[in-house]
RODRENFI-436696 format. One line per field, with one value per residue (C-alpha): residue number from 1; x, y, z. Coordinates in nm, 3 decimals, always signed. Layout:
num: (NUM|...)
c1: (X|...)
c2: (Y|...)
c3: (Z|...)
//
This chain:
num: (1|2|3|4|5|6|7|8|9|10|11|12|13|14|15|16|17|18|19|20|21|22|23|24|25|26|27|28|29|30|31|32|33|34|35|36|37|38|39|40|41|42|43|44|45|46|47|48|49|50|51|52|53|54|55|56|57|58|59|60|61|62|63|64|65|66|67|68|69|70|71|72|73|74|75|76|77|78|79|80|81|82|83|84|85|86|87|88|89|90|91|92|93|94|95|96|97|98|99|100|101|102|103|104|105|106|107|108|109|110|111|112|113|114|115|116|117|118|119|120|121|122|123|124|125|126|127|128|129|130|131|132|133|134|135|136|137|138|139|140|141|142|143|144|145|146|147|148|149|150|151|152|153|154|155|156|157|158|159|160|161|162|163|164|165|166|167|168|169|170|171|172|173|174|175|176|177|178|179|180|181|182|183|184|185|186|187|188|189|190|191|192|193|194|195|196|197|198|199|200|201|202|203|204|205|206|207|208|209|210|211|212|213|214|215|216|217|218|219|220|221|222|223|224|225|226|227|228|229|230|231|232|233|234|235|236|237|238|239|240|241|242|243|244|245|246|247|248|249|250|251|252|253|254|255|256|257|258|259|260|261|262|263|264|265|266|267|268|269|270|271|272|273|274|275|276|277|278|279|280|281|282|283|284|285|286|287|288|289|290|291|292|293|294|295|296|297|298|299|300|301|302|303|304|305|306|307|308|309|310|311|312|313|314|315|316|317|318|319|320|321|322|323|324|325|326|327|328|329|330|331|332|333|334|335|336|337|338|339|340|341|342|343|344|345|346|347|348|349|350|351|352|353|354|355|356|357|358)
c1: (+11.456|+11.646|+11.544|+11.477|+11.242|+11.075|+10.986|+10.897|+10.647|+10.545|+10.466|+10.293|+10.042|+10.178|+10.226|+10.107|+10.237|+10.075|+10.156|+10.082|+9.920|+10.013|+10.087|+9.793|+9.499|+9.410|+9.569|+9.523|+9.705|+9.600|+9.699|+9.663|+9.778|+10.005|+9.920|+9.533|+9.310|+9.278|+9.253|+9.195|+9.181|+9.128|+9.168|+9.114|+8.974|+9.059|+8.826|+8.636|+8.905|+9.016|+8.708|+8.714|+9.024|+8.900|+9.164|+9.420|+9.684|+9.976|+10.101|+9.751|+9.748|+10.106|+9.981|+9.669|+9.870|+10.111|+9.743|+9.580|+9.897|+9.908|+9.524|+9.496|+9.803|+9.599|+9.259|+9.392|+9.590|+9.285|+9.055|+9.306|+9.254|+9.625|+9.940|+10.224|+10.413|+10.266|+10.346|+10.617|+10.683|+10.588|+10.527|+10.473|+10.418|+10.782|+10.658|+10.513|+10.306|+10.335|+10.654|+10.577|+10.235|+10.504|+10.756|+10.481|+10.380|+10.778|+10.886|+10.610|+10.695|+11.036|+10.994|+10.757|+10.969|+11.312|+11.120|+10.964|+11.334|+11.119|+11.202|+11.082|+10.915|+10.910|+10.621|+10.558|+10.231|+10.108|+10.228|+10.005|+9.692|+9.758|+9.781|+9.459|+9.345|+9.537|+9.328|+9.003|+9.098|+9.354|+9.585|+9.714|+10.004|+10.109|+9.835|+9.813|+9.697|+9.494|+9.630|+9.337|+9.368|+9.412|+9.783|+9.819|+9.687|+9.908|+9.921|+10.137|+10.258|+10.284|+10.482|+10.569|+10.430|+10.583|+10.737|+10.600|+10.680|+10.497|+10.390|+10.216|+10.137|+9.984|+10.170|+9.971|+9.669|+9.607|+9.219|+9.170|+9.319|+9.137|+8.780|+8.878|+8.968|+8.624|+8.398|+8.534|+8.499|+8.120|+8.140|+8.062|+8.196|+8.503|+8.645|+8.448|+8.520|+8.206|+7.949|+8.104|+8.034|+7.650|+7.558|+7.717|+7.497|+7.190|+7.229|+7.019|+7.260|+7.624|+7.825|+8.041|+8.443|+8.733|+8.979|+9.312|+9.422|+9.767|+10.014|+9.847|+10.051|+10.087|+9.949|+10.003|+9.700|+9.651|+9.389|+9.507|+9.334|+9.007|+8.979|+9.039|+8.771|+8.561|+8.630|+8.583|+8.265|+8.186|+8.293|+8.110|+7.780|+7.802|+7.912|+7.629|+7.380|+7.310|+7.223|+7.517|+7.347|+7.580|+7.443|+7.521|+7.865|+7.951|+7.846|+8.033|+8.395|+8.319|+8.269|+8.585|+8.772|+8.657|+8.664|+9.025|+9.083|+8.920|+9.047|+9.413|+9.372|+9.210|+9.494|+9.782|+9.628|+9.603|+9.909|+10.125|+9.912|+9.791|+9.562|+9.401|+9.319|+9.331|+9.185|+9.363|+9.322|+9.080|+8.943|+8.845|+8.568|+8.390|+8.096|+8.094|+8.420|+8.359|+8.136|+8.226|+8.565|+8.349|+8.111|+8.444|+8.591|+8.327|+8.312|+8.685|+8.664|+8.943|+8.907|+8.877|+8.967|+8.829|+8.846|+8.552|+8.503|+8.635|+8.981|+9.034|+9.068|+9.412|+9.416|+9.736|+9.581|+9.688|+10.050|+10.059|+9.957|+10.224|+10.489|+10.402|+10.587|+10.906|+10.925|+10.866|+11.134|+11.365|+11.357|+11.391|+11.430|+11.682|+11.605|+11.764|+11.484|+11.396|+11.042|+11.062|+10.779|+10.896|+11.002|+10.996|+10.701|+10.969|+11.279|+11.086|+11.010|+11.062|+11.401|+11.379|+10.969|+10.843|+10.669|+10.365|+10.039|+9.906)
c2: (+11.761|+11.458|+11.086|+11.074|+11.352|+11.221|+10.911|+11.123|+11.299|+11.028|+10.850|+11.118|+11.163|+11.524|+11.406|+11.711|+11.687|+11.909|+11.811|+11.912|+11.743|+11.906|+11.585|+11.680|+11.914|+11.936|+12.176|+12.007|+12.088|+11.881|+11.833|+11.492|+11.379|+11.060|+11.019|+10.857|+11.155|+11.444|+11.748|+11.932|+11.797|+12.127|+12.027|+12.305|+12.146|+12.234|+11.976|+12.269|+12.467|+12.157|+12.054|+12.275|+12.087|+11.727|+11.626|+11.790|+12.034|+12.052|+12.420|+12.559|+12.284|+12.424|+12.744|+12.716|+12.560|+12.863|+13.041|+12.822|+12.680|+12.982|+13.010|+12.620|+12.638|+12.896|+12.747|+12.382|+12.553|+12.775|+12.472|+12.231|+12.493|+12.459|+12.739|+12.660|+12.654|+12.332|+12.129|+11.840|+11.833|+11.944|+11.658|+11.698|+11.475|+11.426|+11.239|+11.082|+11.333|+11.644|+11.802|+12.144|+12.085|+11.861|+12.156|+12.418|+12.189|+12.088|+12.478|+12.565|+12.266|+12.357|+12.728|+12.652|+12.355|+12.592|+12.927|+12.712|+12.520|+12.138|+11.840|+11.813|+11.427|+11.403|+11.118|+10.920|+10.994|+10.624|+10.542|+10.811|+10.619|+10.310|+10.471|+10.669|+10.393|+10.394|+10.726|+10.472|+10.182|+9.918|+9.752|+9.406|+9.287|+9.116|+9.322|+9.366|+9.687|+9.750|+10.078|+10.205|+10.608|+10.781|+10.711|+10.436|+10.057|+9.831|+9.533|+9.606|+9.347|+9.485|+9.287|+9.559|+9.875|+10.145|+9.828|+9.817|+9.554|+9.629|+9.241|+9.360|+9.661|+9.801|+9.732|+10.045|+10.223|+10.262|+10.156|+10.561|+10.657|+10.400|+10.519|+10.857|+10.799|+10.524|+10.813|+11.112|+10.827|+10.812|+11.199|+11.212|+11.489|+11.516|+11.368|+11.064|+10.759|+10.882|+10.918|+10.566|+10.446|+10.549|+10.424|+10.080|+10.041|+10.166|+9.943|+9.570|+9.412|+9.471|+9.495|+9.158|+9.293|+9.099|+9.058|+9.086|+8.827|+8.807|+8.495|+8.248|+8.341|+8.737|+8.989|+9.283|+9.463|+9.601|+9.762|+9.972|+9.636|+9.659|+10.063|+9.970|+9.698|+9.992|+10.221|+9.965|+9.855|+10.216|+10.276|+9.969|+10.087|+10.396|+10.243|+10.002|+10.340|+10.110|+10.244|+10.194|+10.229|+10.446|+10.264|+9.887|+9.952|+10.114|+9.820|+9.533|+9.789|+9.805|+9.454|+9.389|+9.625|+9.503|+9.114|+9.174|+9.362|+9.172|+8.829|+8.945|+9.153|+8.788|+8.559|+8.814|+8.828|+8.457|+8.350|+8.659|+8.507|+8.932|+8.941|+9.242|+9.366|+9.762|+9.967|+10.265|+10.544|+10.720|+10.499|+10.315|+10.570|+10.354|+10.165|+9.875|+9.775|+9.834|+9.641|+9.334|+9.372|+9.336|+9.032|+8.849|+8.942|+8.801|+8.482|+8.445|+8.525|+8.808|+9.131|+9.406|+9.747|+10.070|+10.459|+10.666|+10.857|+11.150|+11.007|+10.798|+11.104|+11.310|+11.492|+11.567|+11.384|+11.091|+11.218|+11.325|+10.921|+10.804|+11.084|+10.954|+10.580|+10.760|+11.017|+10.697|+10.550|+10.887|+10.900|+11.271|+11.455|+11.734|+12.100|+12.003|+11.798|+11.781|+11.704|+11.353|+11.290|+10.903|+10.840|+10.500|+10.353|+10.031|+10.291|+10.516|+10.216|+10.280|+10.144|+10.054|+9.922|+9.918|+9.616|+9.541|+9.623|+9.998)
c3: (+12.469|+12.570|+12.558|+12.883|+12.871|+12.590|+12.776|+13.109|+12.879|+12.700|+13.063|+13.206|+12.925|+12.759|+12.422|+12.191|+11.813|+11.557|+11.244|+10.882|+10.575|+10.209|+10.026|+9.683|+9.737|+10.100|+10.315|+10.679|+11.031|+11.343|+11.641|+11.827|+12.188|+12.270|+11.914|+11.962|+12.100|+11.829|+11.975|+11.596|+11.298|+11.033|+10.668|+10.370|+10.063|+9.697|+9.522|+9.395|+9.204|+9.064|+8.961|+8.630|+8.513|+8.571|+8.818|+9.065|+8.861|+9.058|+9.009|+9.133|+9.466|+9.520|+9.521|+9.742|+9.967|+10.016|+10.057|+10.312|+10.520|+10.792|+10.842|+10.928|+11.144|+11.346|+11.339|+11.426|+11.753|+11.853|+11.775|+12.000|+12.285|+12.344|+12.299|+12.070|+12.343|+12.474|+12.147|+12.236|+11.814|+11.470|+11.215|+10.787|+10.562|+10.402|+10.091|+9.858|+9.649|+9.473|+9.512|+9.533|+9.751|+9.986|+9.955|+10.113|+10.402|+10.456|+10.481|+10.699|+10.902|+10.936|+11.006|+11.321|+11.431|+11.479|+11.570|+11.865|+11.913|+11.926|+11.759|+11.346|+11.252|+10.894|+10.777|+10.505|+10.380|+10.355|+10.711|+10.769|+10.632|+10.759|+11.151|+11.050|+11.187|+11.526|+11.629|+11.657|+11.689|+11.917|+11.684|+11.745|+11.545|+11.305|+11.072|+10.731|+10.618|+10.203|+10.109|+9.863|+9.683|+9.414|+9.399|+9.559|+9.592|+9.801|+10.062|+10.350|+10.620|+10.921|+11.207|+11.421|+11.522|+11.262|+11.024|+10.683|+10.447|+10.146|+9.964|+9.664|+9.471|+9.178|+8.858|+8.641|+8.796|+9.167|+9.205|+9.272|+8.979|+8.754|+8.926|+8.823|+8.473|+8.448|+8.566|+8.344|+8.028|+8.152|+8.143|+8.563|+8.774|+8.907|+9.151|+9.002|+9.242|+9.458|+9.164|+8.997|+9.411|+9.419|+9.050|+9.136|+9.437|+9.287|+8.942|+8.907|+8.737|+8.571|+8.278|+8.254|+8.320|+8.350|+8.663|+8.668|+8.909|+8.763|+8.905|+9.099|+9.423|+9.325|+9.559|+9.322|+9.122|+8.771|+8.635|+8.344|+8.133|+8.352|+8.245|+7.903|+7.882|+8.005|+7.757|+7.466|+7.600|+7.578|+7.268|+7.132|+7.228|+7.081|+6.728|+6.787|+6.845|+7.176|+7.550|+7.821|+8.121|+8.360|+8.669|+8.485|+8.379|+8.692|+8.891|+8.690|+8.679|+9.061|+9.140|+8.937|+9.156|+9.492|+9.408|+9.356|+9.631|+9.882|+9.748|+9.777|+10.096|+10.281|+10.066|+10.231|+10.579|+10.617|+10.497|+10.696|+11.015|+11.031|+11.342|+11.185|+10.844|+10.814|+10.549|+10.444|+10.192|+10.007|+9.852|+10.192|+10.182|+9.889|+10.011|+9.796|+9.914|+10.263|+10.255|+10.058|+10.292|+10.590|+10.498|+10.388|+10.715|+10.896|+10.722|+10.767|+11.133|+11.048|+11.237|+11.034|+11.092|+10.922|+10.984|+10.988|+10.612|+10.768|+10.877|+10.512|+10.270|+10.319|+10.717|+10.902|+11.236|+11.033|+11.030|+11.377|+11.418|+11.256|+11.409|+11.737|+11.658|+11.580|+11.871|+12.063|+11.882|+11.946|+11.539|+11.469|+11.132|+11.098|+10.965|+10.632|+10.595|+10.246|+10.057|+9.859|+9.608|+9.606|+9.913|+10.062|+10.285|+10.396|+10.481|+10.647|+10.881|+11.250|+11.311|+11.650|+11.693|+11.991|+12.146|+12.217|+12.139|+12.077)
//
C-alpha cells in the first residue's frame, strides 16, 4: 500500500490494525479502528500459573504464549466481526520485556503480516501505555504522561503526538516492582500490589516511611531504600515479639509511594507547560494514587487523564493505539524485525509527528 493510499484510507475512516501484546504474562490480540474505537480487545491471563512461583518466570510466560497466541488471534478477529482480509496492518509489541514472551508475539506478528502481504508496525510497549489513553480520551499537547508498572516508573514529556522525551526515571525499583516485593515480605498473595492497595485504604493510621525525594530539581524515583525501611521495620517487630499491623504498614509504604509520585508528576507538568497529565501503566490501576493524582489535579487546575482499569494492565488495543501514530507517519517495520527487551521509548519516537490535536 502506498502513501497515498494510506492517507485515502486513513481519510475515509478504514483504519483496521490488529495488533498483538506478548511483552510478560498476558497473551492479548485486539483490533482497534483509526486507532480510537476498539473493535476487540481479547487478553489471556497467566497470573494464575505464576502465582505458585511468587512472580512471573519467564521460560513458562514464553511458553504459554506459544500456547495461547493462535486462539486470541482468532477470538479477537471473530470478536471484531471483521475478516483478515479487511486489516490495513498488523502491530506487536517490539520491546521492552521478556525476550522470549516478545519473541512469540514478534513471530506471530510477522507470519500474519507477510501471509496477508500488509504493512508490519513494530511498538514500543510503553508508547503503548501512554496511548492507552488515546482510546478514551482527546489528548491535547504538550502532555506529560506518569508511566507506573511493574517494570517501569517514569515521567515522559510529551510535545508532539508520538514524541517521548523521557525527564525522569527510576534509579532502582519501578513502584510495581517495589509493591510486589513489600507484599510477598508481608507474606500476601501474589501479584501483591492489589492486596498492599486494599489494606492501605482500609488502615486508620500508618507506619511512619521515609521519601526519597532525591535532588531538589530531580524528577527521577527510588525506592529500593523505601522497601528496605519496610523490611527492617518488619524485622524489628518481630525481634521485639511486637504486632505489625498489615493494614498500618501498608498504608504509610503507600503514602510514601504516591506522595512522590504525585509531587514529581505536578513539578514536571508545570514546568514542561503539559496541558494534560496522563497516567499510564499498571500500576495506574491503584486506587490510592488515583486518587491522590486526581485531588492534586484539581487543586492545580491540571487536567488529568486516566484509562479505565481494564485498559492500564498489559492489552494489545494499547499497541494498536500507538501503531496508528506511525502508519500515520508512513513509519513501517520490515520483516526482519527483531524482538528488543531494551529497546528505546525516545528512538522509537515518531519521526515525523503529526500536528495537531488527536
Amino acid at each position: 500500500m502506498t502513501q497515498t493510499e494510506r492517507n485515502e484510507s486513513t481519510t475515509t475512516g478504514k483504519e483496521l490494525i490488529l495488533a498483538v501484546e506478548t511483552s510478560c504474562d498476558e497473551t492479548s490480540v485486539a483490533v482497534v479502528r483509526d486507532g480510537t474505537e476498539i473493535l476487540a480487545n481479547v487478553v489471556s491471563s497467566q497470573i494464575d500459573t505464576h502465582k505458585r512461583y511468587g512472580g512471573v518466570v519467564p521460560e513458562i510466560a514464553s511458553r504459554k504464549h506459544v500456547e495461547s497466541v493462535t486462539l486470541m488471534l482468532e477470538e479477537a478477529v471473530r470478536a471484531a466481526g471483521i475478516r483478515l482480509s479487511d486489516l490495513s496492518a498488523i502491530a506487536v509489541t517490539q520491546g521492552p520485556g521478556l525476550v522470549g514472551a516478545l519473541l512469540v508475539g514478534v513471530v506471530a506478528a510477522k507470519t500474519l503480516a507477510c501471509a496477508l502481504q500488509i504493512p508490519l508496525i513494530g511498538v514500543h510497549h510503553i508508547a503503548g501505555h501512554i496511548y492507552a489513553n488515546r482510546l478514551v480520551h482527546r489528548l491535547d499537547y504538550p502532555l506529560v504522561a506518569l508511566v507506573v508498572s511493574g517494570g517501569h516508573t517514569e515521567l515522559v514529556h510529551v510535545p508532539a503526538p508520538g514524541v517521548f522525551r523521557i525527564i525522569g526515571q527510576t534509579r532502582d525499583d519501578a513502584a510495581g516492582e517495589a509493591y510486589d516485593k513489600v507484599a510477598r515480605a508481608m507474606g500476601l498473595p501474589y501479584p501483591g500490589g492489589p492486596h498492599v492497595d486494599r489494606l492501605a485504604l482500609e488502615a486508620d493510621e500508618a507506619v511512619p516511611m521515609p521519601r526519597a525525594w532525591l535532588e531538589p530539581e530531580s524528577y527521577d524515583f527510588s525506592f529500593s531504600g523505601l522497601k528496605s525501611a519496610v523490611l527492617a521495620a518488619i524485622n524489628q517487630a518481630k525481634m521485639r515479639g511486637d504486632v505489625l499491623h498489615p493494614a498500618s504498614l501498608s498504608k504509610g509504604f503507600q503514602d510514601s509511594v504516591v506522595d512522590v509520585l504525585v509531587e514529581k508528576a505536578i513539578r514536571a507538568s508545570k514546568a514542561y507547560g503539559a496541558k494534560q497529565l496522563l497516567l499510564a501503566g499498571g500500576v495506574a490501576a491503584n486506587k490510592g494514587l488515583r486518587e491522590a493524582l486526581a485531588a492534586r489535579c484539581e487543586q492545580e487546575k491540571l487536567a488529568l487523564l486516566v484509562p479505565p482499569l481494564s485498559l492500564c494492565t498489559d492489552n494489545a488495543a494499547m499497541i494498536a493505539a500507538a501503531a496508528f501514530l506511525k502508519w500515520e507517519a508512513g513509519e513501517l517495520s520490515e520483516l526482519d524485525l527483531k524482538a528488543e527487551p531494551v529497546l528505546s521509548l525516545e528512538e522509537w519516537s515518531v519521526k515525523q509527528p503529526v500536528d495537531g490535536t488527536v
